[in-house]
C-alpha positions in Angstrom: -1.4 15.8 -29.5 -3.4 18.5 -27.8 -3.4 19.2 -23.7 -6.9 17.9 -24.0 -6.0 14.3 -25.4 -2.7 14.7 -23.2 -5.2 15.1 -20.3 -7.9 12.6 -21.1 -5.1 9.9 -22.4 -3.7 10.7 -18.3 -7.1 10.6 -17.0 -7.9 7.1 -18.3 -4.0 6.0 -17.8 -5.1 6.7 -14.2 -8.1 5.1 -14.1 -7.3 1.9 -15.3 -3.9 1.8 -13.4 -5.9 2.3 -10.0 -8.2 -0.5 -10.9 -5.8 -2.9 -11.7 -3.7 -1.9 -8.4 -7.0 -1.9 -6.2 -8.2 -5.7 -6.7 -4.3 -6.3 -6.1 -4.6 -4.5 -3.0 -7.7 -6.0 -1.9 -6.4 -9.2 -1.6 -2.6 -8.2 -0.3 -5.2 -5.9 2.4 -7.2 -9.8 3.3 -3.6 -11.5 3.6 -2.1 -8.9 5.8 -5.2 -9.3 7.9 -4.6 -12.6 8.2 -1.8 -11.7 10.8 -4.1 -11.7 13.4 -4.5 -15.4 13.5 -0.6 -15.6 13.4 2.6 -15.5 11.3 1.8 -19.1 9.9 -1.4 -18.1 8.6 -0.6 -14.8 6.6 1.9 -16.9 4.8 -0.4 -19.7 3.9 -2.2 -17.3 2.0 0.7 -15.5 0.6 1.4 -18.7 -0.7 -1.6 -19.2 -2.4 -2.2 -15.3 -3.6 1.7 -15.9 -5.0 0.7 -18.2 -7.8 -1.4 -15.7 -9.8 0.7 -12.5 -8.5 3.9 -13.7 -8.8 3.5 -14.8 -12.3 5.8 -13.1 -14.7 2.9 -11.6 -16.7 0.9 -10.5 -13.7 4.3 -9.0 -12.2 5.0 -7.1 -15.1 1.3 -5.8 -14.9 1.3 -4.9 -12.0 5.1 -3.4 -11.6 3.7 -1.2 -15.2 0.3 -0.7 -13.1 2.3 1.1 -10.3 4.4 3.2 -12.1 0.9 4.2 -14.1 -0.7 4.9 -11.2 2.0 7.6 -10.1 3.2 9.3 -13.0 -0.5 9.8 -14.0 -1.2 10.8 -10.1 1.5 13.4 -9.9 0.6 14.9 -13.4 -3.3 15.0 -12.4 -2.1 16.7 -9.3 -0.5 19.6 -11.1 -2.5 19.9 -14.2 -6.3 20.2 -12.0 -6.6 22.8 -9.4 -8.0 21.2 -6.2 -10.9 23.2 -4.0 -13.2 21.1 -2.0 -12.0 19.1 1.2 -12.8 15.5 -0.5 -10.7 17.0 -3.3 -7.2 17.8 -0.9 -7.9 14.7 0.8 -7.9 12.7 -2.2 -4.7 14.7 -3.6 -2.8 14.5 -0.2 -3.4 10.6 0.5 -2.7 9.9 -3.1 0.6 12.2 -2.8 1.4 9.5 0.2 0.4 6.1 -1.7 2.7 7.9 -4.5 5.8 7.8 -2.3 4.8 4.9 -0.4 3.9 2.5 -3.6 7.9 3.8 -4.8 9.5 3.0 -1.8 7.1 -0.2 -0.4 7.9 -2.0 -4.5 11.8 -0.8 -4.3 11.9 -2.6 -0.8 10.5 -5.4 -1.8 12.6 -5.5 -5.3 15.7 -5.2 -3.2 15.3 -7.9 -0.5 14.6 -10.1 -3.3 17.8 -9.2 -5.0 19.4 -9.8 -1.9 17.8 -13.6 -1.2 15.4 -12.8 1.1 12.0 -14.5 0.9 9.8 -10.9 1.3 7.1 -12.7 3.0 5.3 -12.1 6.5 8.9 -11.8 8.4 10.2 -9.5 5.9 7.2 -6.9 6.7 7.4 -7.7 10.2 11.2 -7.0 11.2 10.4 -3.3 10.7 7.6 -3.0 12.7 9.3 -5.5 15.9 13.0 -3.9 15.8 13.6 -1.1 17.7 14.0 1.5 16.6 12.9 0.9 13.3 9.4 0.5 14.5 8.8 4.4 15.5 9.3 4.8 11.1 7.5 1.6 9.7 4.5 1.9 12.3 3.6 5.1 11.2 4.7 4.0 7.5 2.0 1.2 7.6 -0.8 2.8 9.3 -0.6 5.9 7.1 -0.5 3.8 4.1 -3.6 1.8 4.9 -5.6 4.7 6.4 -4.2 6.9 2.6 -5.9 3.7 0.6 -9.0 3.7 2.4 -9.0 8.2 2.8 -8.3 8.1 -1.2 -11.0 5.6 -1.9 -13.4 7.6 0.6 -12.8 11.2 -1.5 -13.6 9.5 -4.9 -16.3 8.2 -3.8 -17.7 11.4 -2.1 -16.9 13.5 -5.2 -18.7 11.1 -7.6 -22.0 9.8 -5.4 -22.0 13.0 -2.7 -23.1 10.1 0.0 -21.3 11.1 3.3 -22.1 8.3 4.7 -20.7 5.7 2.6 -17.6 7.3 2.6 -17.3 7.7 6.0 -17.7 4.1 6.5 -15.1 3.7 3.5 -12.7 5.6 5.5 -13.6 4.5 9.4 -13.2 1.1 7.7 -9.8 1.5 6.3 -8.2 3.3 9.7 -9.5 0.0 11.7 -7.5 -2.4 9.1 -4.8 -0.4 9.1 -5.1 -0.8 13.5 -5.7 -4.8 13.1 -3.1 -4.7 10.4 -0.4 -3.4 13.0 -1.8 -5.2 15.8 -1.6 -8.5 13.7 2.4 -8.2 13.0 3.3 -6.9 16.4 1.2 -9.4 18.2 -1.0 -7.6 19.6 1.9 -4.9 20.3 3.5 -7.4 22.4 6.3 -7.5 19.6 6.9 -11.2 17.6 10.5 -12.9 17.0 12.1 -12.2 13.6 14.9 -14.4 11.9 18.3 -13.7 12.3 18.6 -12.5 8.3 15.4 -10.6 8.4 16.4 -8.3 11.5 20.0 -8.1 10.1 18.5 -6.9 6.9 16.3 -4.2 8.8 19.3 -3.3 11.1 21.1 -2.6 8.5 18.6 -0.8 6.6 18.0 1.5 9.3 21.4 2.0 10.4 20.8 0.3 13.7 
């Protein structure tokens, strides 16, 4: 196989891999927005969004999707050189969505090994617990605003229109505000359950 078909059979690896992965995240984006109307709420949609992605053949998709999207990601990275600003921007958010779609999946993998149910609480505890909240603030709203910042560079590099990716990007930095304000309560902080704050205390070392 030529570096030609090694690059194009990465190229298209990628591609499809960060389709599949964006109508996921579309949805789980809509269902962490639902926070703002209350803890009850986000997981009444979880609920419902759980019958198609926790089936075993959408899992599997989507856990193939993920690791996909990163190999290809990191070999694209390496392989292309990178000159324009929409270009560094869409290699440094996607060099954060790398490590946070690893360590975000291998979270959630664990706390269900463990018996936890990884819904609303179990994203919550690390953004209510001091002092776990001065990581998994940042952690969240730099993994929102590297979505919407990725999404924003592709779009400028294949259409040129600054203005529609400006408003892909502006839009993405205020979800990933709502987002946090939604699981904090409006930064007023929310009550987690004793196994879901022992779980992120223990995580954390606190």
């Amino acid at each position: 196989m030529t570096k030609r078909t090694t690059a194009l059979y990465t190229k298209a690896g990628h591609y499809w891999s960060g389709i599949t992965l964006a109508v996921f995240i579309g949805f789980h984006l809509f269902n962490q927005l639902a926070s703002l109307m209350g803890a009850n709420a986000h997981i009444t949609v979880m609920q419902a969004f759980r019958t198609v992605y926790r089936h075993p053949v959408a899992e599997t998709i989507l856990l193939a999707a993920v690791a996909f999207q990163v190999i290809t990601g990191l070999l694209l990275i390496f392989t292309r050189k990178r000159s324009s600003l929409a270009e560094k921007i869409q290699v440094y958010s996607g060099l954060y969505l790398s490590f946070f779609l690893l360590f975000h999946v291998g979270a959630v993998l664990y706390g269900r090994s463990r018996g936890l149910d990884t819904n609303f609480y179990f994203a919550a505890a690390g953004l209510n617990i001091y002092p776990a909240t001065f990581f998994f603030i940042p952690y969240y709203l730099l993994a929102v605003s590297a979505i919407s910042l990725h999404v924003a560079a592709i779009h400028y590099i294949k259409t040129g229109s600054r203005r529609w990716s400006g408003a892909i990007a502006v839009t993405g930095l205020l979800a990933a505000v709502l987002i946090i304000t939604g699981f904090t309560n409006g930064f007023r902080w929310r009550h987690m359950p004793a196994a879901n704050e022992q779980f992120i205390r223990q995580s954390v070392g606190g």
